[in-house]
N, C-alpha and C positions, 0 to 999 in steps of 0.2 A: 596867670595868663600864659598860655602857649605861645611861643613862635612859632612860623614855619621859617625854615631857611630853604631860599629858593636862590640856585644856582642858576648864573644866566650865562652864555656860553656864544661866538659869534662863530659865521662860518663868513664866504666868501658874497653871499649874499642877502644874509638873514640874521636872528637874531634866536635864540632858544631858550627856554628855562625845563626844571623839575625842582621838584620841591627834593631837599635830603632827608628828611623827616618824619614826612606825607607823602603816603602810599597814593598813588593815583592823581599828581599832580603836574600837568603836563603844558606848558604854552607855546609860543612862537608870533612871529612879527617882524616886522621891519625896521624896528627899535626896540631899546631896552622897553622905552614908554608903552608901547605895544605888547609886549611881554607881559609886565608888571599890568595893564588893562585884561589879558588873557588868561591872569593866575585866577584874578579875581572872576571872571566871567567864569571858569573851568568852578570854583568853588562854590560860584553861586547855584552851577546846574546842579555839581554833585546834592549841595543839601538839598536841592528841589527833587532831584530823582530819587534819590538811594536813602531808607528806612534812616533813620537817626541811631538805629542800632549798630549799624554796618558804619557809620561814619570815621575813618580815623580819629585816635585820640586827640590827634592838634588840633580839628574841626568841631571838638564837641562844648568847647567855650567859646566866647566871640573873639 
């Protein structure tokens, strides 16, 4: 099974992620909780738009 490792990072009014791993992994929110809701949401679009061919390798097992 793949990890992703997703970095989460605060500023003065927000909260950010990217995945270190996976290409194309981007979130933000108002909490980590929000974040870590963002990854998944950002992951669910990518497998709905983009060919299963183009998918990064972390994405292509569950």
């Amino acid at each position: 099974m793949n990890k992703l490792i997703i970095n989460i990072c605060t500023s003065s009014d927000s909260f950010g992620g990217f995945s270190e791993n996976c290409e194309g992994i981007f979130a933000a929110g108002n909490s980590v909780n929000d974040v870590k809701k963002d990854v998944l949401e950002t992951i669910r679009i990518l497998k709905e738009e983009w060919p299963k061919e183009q998918w990064p390798q972390a994405l292509k097992e569950d």
